[in-house]
N, C-alpha and C positions, 0 to 999 in steps of 0.2 A: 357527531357524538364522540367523546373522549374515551381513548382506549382504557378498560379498567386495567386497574396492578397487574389481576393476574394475568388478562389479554397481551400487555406489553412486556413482563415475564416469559410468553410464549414465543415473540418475536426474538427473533437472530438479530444479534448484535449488526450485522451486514447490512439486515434489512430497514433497522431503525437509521442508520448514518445514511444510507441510498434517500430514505425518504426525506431526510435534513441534514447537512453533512455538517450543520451548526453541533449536533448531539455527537459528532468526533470530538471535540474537545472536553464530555465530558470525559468519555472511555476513556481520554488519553492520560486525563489527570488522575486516572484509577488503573490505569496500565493493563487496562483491556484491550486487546488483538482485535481492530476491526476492520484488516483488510484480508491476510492470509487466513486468520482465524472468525471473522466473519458469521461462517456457519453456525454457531452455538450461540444457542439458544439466552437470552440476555440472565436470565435467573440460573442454570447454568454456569453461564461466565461468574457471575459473582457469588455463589458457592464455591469454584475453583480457587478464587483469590480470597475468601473470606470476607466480604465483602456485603455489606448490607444493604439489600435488595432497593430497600425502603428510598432509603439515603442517594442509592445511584436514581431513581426516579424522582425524587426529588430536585435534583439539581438536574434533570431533565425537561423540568416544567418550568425549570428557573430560563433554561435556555430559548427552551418555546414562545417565553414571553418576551423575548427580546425582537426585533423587526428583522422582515424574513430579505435576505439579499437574494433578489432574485436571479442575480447572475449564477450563483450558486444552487440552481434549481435542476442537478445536471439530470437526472431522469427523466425532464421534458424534451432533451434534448436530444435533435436525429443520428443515429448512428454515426455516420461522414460527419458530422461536425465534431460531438466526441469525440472521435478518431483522430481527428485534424486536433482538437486542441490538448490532447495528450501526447501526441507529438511534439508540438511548439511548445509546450512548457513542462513537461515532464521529460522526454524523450530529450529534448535540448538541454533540459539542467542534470540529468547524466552524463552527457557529451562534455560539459563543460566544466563538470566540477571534479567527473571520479579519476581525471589524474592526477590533479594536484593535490586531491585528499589521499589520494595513495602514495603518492613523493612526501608528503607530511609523516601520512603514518610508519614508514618506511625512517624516515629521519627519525623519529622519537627514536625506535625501535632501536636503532643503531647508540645514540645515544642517551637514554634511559633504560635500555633492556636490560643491563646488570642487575638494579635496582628495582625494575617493575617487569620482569618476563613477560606478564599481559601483554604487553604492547608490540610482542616479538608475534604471539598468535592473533592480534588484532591484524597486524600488517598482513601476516597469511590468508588469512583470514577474507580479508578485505582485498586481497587478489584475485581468490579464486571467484567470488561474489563479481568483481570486475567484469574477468572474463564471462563469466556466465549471462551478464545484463547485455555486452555486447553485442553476443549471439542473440538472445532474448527480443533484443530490438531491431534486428536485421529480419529475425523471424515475422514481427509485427507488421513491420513497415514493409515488407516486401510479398506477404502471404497474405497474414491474417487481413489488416485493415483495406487492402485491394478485395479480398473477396468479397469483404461485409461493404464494401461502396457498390459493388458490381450486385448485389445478393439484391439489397434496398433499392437500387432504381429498378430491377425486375420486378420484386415485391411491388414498389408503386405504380407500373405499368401492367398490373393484373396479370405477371406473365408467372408460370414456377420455375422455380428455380432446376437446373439442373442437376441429375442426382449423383454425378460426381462431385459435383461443387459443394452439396449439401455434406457427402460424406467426407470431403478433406476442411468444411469448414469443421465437422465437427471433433475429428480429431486434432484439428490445431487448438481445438476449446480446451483437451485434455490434457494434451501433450503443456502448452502454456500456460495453463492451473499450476499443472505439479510441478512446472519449473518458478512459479510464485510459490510455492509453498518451497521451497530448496533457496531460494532466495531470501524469503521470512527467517530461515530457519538460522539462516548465515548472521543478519542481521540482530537477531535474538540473540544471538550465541556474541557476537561483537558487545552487544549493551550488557549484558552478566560480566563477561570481563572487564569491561569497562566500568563494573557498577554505578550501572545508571550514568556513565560521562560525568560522575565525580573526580576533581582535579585533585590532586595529591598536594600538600606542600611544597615538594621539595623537588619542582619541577621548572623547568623552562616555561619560557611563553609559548614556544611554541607547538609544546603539548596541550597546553589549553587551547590554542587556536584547534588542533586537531580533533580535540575531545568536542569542541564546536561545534565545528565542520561536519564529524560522524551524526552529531546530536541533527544537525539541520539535512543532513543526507535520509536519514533514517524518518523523520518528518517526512520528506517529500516524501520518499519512498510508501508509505503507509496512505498518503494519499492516492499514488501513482495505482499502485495496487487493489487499492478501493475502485475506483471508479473504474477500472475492467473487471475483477472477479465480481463485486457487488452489482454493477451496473450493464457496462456496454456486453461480456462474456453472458450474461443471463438474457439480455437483449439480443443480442447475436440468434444464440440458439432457438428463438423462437422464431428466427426467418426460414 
């Protein structure tokens, strides 16, 4: 049976992208937050932005009818896999992009700061968000996603889990939110300055390469973030 308006009105933005992550791209093209900001509620969200309730469920049903890629079905999927495949493709396209998008934004900055100061706080900006992912993913990779492998083969050999283990799994769930929302918040504050990664006239190329670069960092990133707060984080905690 089809959720009514007001039923999928009451669902969180978070919960509707977990359940089809095909309905990310509508919120994106409405510039609704569906990884850090998740939690609220979808009617909600579009009150916040002015935003016609109607209109966003509409082009929600436009999406539904399109064929379901099952590979993208991440909610059926085991914890340790998740884990592994947020590593290999999110975790590695950090590793491999946020220097050189920081040698970029660092280049503008030096030679367009005169003229465009944004890009002097974008480069700041995009430092400290740097350093903070690094730490971020060392915490993941060497805490969080060991304990949730180790939590799951207990789980599946009907054994419980230990209640130390339970309580530092659960403070890494909290501690690792808030450090996503401190990360959202950086990334937010980068796209207002950058209004929207609109390019200026009277710029180099290789500000628009940058302007790019943030535009496609901040994609991932909105992904990367979804599928732990929305998914594996909400998973976790019920082991």
């Amino acid at each position: 049976m089809r959720d009514t308006e007001q039923e999928l009105g009451k669902q969180t933005v978070g919960e509707l992208v977990a359940r089809d992550y095909r309905t990310a791209q509508v919120f994106e093209k409405y510039g609704i937050d569906f990884c850090c900001g998740g939690k609220v509620a979808l009617s909600e969200a579009c009150h916040e932005k002015g935003i016609d309730l109607k209109q966003v469920l509409h082009d929600l049903d436009q999406v539904a009818e399109q064929p379901v890629d099952r590979s993208q079905n991440y909610t059926a999927w085991e914890l340790p896999f998740l884990a592994d495949y947020i590593v290999n493709t999110h975790h590695a396209y950090l590793r491999e992009n946020t220097g050189t998008i920081a040698g970029y934004a660092h280049k503008i900055a030096e030679v367009h700061g005169p003229h465009h100061p944004e890009v002097v706080q974008i480069a700041g900006i995009f430092d400290t968000m740097a350093a903070d992912l690094t730490q971020h993913l060392r915490e993941e990779e060497d805490e969080l996603f060991p304990t949730i492998r180790k939590m799951t083969e207990l789980v599946k050999q009907g054994a419980a889990p230990d209640s130390e283990e339970v309580k530092t799994l659960r403070a890494l769930l909290v501690s690792l939110t808030h450090e996503h929302d401190k990360i959202g918040d950086a990334i937010h504050a980068i796209r207002r300055l950058a209004r929207d990664y609109e390019i200026p006239d009277d710029v180099c190329n290789t500000f628009a390469v940058t302007y790019r670069k943030l535009k496609e960092f901040e994609d991932d990133l909105h992904k990367h973030v979804h599928l732990e707060n929305n998914i594996l984080f909400l998973k976790a905690a019920k082991l």
